[in-house]
KERO-562820 format. One record per residue (C-alpha): residue number from 1; y, z, x. Coordinates in Angstrom, 2 decimals, padded with zeros to 5 digits, always signed. Layout:
N
SITE_i_yy_zz_xx
SITE_NUM_Y_Z_X
...
This chain:
409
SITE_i_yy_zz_xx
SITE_1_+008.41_-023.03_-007.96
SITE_2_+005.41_-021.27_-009.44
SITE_3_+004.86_-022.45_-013.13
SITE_4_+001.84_-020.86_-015.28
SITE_5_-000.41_-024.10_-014.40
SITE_6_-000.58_-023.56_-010.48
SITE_7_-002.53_-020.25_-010.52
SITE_8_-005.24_-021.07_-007.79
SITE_9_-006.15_-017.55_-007.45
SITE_10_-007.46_-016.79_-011.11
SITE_11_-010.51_-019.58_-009.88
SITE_12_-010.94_-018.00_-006.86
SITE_13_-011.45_-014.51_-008.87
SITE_14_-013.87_-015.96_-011.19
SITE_15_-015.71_-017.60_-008.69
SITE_16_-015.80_-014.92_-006.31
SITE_17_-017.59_-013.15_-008.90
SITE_18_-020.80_-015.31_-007.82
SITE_19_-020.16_-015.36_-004.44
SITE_20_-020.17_-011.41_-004.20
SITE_21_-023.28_-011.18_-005.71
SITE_22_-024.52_-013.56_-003.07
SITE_23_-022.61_-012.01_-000.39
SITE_24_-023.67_-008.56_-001.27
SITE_25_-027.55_-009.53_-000.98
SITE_26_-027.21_-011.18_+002.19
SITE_27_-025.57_-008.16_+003.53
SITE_28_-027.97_-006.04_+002.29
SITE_29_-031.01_-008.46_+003.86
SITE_30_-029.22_-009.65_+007.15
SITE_31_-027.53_-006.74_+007.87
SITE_32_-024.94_-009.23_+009.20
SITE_33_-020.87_-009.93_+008.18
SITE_34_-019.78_-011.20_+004.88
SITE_35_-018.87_-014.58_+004.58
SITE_36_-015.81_-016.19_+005.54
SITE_37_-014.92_-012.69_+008.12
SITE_38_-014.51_-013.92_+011.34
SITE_39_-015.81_-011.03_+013.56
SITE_40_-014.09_-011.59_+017.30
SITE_41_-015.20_-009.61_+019.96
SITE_42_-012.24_-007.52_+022.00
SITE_43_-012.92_-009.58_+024.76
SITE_44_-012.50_-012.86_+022.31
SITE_45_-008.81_-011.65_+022.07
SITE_46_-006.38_-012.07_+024.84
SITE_47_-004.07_-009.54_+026.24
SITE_48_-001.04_-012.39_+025.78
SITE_49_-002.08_-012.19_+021.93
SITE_50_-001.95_-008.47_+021.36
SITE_51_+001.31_-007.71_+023.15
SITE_52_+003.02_-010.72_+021.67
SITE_53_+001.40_-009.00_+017.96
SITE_54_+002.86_-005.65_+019.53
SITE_55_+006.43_-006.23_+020.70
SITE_56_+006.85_-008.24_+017.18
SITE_57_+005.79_-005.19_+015.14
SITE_58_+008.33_-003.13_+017.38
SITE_59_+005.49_-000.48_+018.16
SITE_60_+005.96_+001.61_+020.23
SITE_61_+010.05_+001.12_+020.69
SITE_62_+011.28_+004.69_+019.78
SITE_63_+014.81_+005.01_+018.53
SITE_64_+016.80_+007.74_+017.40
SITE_65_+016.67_+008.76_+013.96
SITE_66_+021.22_+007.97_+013.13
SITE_67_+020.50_+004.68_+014.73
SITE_68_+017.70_+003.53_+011.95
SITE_69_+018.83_+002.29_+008.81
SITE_70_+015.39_+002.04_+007.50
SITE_71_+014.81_+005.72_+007.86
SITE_72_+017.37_+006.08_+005.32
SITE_73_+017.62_+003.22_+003.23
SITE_74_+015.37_+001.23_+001.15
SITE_75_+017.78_-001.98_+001.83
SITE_76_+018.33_-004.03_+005.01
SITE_77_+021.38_-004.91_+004.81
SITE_78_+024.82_-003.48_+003.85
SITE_79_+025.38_-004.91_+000.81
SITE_80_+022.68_-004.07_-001.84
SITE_81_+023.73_-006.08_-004.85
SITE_82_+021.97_-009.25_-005.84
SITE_83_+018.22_-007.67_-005.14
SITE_84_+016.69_-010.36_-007.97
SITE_85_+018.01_-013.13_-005.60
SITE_86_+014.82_-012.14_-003.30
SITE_87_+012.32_-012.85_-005.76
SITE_88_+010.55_-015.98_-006.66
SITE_89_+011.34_-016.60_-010.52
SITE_90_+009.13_-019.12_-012.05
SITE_91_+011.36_-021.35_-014.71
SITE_92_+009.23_-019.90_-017.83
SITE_93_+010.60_-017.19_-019.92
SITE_94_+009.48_-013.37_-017.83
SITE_95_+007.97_-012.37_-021.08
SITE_96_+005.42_-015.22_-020.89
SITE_97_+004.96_-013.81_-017.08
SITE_98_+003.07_-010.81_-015.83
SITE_99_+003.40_-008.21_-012.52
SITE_100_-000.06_-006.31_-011.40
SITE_101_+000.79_-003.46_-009.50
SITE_102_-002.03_-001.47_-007.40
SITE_103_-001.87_+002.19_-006.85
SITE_104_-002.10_+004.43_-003.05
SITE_105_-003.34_+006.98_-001.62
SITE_106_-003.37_+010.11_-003.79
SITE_107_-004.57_+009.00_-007.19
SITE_108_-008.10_+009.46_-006.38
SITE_109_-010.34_+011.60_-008.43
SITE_110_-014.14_+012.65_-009.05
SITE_111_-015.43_+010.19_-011.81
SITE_112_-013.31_+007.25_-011.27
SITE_113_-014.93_+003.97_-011.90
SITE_114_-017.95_+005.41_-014.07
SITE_115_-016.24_+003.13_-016.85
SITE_116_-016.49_+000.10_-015.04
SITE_117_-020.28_+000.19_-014.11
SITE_118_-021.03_-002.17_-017.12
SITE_119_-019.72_-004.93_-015.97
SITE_120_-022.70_-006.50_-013.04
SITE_121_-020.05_-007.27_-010.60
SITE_122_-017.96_-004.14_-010.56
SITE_123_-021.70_-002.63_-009.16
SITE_124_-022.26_-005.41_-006.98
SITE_125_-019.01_-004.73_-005.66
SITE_126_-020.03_-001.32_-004.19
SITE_127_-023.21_-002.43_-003.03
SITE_128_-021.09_-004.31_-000.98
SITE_129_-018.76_-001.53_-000.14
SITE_130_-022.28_+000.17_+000.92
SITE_131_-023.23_-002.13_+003.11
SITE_132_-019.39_-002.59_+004.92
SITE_133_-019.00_+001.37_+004.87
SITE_134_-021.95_+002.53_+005.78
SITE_135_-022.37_+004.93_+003.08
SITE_136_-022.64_+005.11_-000.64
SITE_137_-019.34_+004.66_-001.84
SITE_138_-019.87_+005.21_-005.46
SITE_139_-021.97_+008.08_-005.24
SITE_140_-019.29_+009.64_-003.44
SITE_141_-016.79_+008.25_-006.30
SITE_142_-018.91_+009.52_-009.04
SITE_143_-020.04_+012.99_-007.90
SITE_144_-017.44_+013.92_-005.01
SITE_145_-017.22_+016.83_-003.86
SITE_146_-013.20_+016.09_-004.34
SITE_147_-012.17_+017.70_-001.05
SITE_148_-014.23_+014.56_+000.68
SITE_149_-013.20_+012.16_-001.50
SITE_150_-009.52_+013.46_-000.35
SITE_151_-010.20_+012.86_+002.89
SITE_152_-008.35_+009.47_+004.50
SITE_153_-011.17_+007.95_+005.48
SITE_154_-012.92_+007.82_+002.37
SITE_155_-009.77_+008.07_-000.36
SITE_156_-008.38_+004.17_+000.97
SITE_157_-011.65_+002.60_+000.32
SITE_158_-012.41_+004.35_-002.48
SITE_159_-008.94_+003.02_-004.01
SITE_160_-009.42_-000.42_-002.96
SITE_161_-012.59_-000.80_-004.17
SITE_162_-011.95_+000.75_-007.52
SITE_163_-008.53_-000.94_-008.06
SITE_164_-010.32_-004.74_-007.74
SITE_165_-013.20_-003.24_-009.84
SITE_166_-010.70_-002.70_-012.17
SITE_167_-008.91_-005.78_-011.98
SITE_168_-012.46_-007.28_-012.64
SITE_169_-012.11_-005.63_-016.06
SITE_170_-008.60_-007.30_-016.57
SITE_171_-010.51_-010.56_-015.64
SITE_172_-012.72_-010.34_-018.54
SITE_173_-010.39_-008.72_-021.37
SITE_174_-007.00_-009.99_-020.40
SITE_175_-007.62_-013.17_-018.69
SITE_176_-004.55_-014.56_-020.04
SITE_177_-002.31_-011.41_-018.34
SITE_178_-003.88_-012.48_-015.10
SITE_179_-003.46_-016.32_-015.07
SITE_180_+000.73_-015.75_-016.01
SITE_181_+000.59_-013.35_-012.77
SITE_182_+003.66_-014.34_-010.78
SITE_183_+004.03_-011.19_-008.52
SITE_184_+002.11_-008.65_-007.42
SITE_185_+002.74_-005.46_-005.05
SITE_186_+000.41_-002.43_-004.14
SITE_187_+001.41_+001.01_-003.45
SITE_188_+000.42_+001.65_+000.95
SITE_189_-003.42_+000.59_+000.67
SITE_190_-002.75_-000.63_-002.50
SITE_191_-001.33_-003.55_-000.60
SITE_192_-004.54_-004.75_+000.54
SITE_193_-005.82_-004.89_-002.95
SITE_194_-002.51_-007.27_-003.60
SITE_195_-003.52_-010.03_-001.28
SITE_196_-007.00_-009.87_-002.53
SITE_197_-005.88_-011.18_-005.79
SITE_198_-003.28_-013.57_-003.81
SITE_199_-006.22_-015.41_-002.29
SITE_200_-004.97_-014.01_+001.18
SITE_201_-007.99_-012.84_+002.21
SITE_202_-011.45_-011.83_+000.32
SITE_203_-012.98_-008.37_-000.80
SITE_204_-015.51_-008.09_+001.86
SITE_205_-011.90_-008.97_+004.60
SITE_206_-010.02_-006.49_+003.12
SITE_207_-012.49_-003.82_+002.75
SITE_208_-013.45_-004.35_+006.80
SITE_209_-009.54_-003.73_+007.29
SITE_210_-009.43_-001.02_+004.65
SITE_211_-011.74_+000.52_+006.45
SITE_212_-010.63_+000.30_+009.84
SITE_213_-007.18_+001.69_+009.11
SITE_214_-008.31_+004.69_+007.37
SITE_215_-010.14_+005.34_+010.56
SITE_216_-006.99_+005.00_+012.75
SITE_217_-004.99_+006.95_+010.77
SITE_218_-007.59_+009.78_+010.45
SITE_219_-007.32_+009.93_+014.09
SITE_220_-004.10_+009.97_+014.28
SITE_221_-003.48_+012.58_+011.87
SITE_222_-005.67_+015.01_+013.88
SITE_223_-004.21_+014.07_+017.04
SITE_224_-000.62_+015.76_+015.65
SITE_225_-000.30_+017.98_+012.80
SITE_226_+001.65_+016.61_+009.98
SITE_227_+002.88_+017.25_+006.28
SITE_228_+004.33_+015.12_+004.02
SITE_229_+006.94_+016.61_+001.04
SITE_230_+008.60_+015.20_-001.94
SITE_231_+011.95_+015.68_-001.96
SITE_232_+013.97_+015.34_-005.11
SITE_233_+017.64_+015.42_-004.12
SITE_234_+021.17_+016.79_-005.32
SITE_235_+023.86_+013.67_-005.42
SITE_236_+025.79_+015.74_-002.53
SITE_237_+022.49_+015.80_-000.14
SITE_238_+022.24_+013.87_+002.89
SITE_239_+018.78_+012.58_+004.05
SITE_240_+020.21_+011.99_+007.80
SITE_241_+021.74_+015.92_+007.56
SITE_242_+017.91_+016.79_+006.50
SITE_243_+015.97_+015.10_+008.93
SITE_244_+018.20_+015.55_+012.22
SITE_245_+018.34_+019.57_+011.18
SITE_246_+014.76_+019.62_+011.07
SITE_247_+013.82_+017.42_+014.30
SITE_248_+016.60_+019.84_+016.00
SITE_249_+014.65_+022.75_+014.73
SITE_250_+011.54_+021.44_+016.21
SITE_251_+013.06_+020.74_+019.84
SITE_252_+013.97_+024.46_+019.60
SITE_253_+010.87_+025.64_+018.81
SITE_254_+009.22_+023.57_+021.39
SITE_255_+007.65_+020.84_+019.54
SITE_256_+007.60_+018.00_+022.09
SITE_257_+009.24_+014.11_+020.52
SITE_258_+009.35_+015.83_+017.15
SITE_259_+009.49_+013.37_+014.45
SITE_260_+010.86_+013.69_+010.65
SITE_261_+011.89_+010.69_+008.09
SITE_262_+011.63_+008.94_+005.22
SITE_263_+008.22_+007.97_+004.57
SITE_264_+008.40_+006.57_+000.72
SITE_265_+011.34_+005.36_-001.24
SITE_266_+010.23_+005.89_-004.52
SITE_267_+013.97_+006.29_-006.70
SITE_268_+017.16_+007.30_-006.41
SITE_269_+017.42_+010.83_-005.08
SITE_270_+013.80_+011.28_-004.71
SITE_271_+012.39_+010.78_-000.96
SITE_272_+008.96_+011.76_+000.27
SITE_273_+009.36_+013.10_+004.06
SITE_274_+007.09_+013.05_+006.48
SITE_275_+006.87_+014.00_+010.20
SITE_276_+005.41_+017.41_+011.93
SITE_277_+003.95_+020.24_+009.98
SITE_278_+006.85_+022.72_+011.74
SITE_279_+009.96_+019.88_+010.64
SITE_280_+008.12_+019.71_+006.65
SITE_281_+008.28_+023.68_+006.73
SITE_282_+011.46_+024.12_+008.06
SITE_283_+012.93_+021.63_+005.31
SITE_284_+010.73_+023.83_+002.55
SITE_285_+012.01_+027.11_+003.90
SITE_286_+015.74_+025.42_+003.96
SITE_287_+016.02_+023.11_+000.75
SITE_288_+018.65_+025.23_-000.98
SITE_289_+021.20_+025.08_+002.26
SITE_290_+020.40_+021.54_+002.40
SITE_291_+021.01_+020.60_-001.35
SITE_292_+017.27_+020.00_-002.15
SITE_293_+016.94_+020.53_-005.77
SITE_294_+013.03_+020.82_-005.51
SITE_295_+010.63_+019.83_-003.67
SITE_296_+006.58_+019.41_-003.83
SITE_297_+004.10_+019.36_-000.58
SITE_298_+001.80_+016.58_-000.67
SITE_299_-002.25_+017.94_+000.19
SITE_300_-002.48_+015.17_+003.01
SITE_301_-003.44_+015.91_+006.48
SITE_302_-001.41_+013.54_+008.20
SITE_303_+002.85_+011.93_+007.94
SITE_304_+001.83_+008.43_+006.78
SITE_305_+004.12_+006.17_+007.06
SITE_306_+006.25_+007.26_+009.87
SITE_307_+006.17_+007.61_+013.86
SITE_308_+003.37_+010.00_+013.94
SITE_309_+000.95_+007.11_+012.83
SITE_310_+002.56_+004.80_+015.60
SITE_311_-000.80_+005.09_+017.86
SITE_312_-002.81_+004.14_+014.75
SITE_313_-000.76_+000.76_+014.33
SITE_314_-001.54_+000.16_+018.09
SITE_315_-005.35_+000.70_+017.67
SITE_316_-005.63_-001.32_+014.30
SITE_317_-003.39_-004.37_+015.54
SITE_318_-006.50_-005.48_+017.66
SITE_319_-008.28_-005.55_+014.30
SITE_320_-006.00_-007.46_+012.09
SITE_321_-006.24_-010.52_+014.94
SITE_322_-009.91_-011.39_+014.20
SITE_323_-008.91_-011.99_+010.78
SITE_324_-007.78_-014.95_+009.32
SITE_325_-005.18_-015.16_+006.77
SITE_326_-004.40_-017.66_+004.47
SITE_327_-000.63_-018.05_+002.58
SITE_328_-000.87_-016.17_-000.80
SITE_329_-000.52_-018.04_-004.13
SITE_330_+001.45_-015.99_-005.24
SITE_331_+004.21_-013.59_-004.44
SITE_332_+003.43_-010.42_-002.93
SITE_333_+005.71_-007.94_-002.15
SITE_334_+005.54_-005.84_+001.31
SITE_335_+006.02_-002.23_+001.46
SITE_336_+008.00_-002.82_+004.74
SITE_337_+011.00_-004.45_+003.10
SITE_338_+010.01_-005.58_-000.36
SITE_339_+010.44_-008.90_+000.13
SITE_340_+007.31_-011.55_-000.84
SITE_341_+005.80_-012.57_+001.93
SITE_342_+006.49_-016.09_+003.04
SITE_343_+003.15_-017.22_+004.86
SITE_344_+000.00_-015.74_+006.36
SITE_345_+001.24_-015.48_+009.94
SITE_346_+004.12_-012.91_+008.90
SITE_347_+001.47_-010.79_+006.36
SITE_348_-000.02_-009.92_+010.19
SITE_349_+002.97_-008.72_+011.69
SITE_350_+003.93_-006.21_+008.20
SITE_351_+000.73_-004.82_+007.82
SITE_352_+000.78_-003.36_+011.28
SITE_353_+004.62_-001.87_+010.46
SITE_354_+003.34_-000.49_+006.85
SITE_355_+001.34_+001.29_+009.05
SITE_356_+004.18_+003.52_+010.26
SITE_357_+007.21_+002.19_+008.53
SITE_358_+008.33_+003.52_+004.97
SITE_359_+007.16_+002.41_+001.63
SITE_360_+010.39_+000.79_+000.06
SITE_361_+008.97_+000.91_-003.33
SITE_362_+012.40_+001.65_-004.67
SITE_363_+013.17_-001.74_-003.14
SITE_364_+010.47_-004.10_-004.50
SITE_365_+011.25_-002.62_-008.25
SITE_366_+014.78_-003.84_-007.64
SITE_367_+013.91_-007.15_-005.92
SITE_368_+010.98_-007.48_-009.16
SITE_369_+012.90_-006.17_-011.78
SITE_370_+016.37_-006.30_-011.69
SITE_371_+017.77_-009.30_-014.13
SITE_372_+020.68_-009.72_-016.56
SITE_373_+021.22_-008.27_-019.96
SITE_374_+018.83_-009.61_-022.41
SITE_375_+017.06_-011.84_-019.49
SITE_376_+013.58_-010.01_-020.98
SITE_377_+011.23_-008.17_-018.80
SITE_378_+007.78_-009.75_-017.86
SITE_379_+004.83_-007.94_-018.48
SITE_380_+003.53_-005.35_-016.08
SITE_381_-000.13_-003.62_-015.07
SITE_382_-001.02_-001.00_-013.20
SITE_383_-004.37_-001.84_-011.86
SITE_384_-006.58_+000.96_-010.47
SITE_385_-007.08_+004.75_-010.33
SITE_386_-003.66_+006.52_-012.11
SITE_387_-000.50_+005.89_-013.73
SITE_388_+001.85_+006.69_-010.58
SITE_389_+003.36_+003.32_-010.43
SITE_390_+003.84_+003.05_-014.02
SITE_391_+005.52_+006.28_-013.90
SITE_392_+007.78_+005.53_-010.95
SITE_393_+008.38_+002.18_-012.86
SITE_394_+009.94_+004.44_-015.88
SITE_395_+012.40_+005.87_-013.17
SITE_396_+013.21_+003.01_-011.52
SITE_397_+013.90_+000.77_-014.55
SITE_398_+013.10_+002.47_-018.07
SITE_399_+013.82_-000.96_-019.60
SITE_400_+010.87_-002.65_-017.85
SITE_401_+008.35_-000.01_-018.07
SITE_402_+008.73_-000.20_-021.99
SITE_403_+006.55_-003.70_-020.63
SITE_404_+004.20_-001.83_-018.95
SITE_405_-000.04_-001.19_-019.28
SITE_406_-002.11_+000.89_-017.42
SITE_407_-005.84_-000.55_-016.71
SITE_408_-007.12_+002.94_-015.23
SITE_409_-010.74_+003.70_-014.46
């Protein structure tokens, strides 16, 4: 049981600080990896390895839409009561506890982390980022243009590196808030920036992944043209009505293996789709018929989250073998089910399914969140670009978002 003494990963954070600025110059003189990232060669990986990674992720094993719960649920099972079973609570009061929560895809904007330059590290940081990247990160942060900074490629980086810059911040005004962290969750990409402060992996690890899985779902999104819509829903609606009509609409129309579903669970009655550009119009062009009370296209390029970004979980499972996880410290939360994560071995096998899987953030609020009357809330920060989560938070649960800080940059 976690207890506010065994919080490894607060030294690892302050002493990373050091080690980044080290790090960073090396990079910048060697031109070589960061420490601790074990760079394997392709041919370092077996073909045994990646299928076994594969056929455990379930790529690539279609099924129709009726026959997957997850398409239309944010719960595994049946029976959804008793979510706060699934978390870890520590036996100190939540109130003397915290939550850090890091934002997705989306938030980005021109100008964010110009606040944080005065702290050393936060710049060392994306000198770093410069050297991993390839390009200057923070000019592109600072000055834009927005419709780049947009782009996938250069939106999850940007994210990641600005949330932990920000948490860098926490770290010096609110150490406190971050040694009582018991749980912690990110929003898609945000994820990555979870298990940084878990001690799963380092900021020059994640940033190499970060990177590579922009890439492959870049490509992906050009491969197929897709859309992504937020749906907020009349009580009467039904999502598998909504998603079947439009996949049937497609098929019609010629679209070959059309795909429509789910992509985030956000709250009750509010759903963001995803799937072809001609599915996302035809539920736009139909929401009245099919009891959509509004609904809001999202300026992506691509259906995150869903089957359309299948081939880039296949390209970016090679990648996430050469790294080397270690069991986080403390909980955090996957976007595949909402459950913590119970070792490094299975944080492999769900980052490759948040990939093309859902976002069941309605889930982890329940599983974080829910308690008895008068149990008391713990503390909770929203660590990055944004107030999304804290504002999804207020939907979720209104009672713990009155608990609730935003650390924006």
């Amino acid at each position: 049981m976690i207890t506010t003494r065994s919080f490894g990963h607060l030294k690892y954070l302050k002493t990373s600080v050091h080690q980044l600025h080290s790090s960073s110059s090396c990079l910048r003189r060697k031109k070589g990896p960061a420490p601790g990232f074990y760079l394997g060669h392709p041919s370092e990986i077996s073909r045994e390895q990646l299928k076994e990674l594969l056929d455990n992720s379930a790529v690539g094993n279609r099924q129709k839409v009726g026959d997957q719960k997850w398409l239309q649920s944010p719960y595994a099972e049946e029976n959804i009561r008793d979510q706060a079973k699934k978390a870890l609570r520590p036996k100190v009061h939540p109130e003397e506890t915290t939550i850090i929560l890091f934002p997705g895809q989306g938030v980005q904007r021109v100008g964010m982390g110009k606040s944080l330059l005065k702290l050393p590290v936060v710049r060392d940081m994306f000198d770093c980022a410069k050297d991993i990247l390839g390009y200057d990160l923070l000019k592109l942060c600072l000055e834009g243009p927005q419709n780049e900074l947009d782009m996938t490629v250069y939106c999850q980086p940007a994210i990641y590196v600005t949330s932990l810059a920000a948490l860098q911040l926490m770290l010096e005004e609110r150490q406190m808030s971050v040694e009582t962290c018991v749980a912690t969750a990110g929003f898609s990409v945000g994820e990555y920036a979870a298990l940084v402060l878990a001690n799963a992996l380092t900021f020059e690890e994640g940033l190499k992944l970060v990177k590579l899985r922009a890439e492959a779902m870049q490509r992906a999104s050009e491969a197929v043209h897709g859309a992504m819509l937020t749906t907020f829903l009349d009580p009467g609606a039904k999502i598998g009505t909504i998603l079947n009509s439009s996949i049937e609409y497609c098929r019609r129309t010629g679209v070959e293996n059309p795909v429509c579903s789910v992509a985030n669970f956000l709250y009750a009655n509010c759903r963001v789709l995803g799937g072809n550009f001609e599915a996302i119009r035809f539920i736009e062009e139909n929401s009245k018929d099919l009891k959509i009370k509004r609904c809001k296209r999202i300026p992506v390029s691509g259906a995150f989250h869903t089957d359309l970004m299948r081939p880039a979980a296949e390209e970016f499972a090679e990648e996430l073998l050469k790294v080397k996880f270690k069991d986080p410290e403390i909980s955090v939360h996957s976007n595949v089910d909402g459950l913590a994560y119970t070792d490094a071995k299975s944080i492999r096998k769900k980052l490759i399914k948040q990939i093309y899987r859902p976002v069941k953030w309605e889930q982890i609020l329940h599983i974080i969140y829910d308690r008895e009357p008068k149990e008391g809330f713990p503390h909770t920060f929203e660590v990055g670009p944004g107030k999304s989560l804290t504002s999804l938070l207020r939907y979720g649960n209104a009672s713990a978002s009155k608990h609730a800080t935003n650390i924006t940059v």
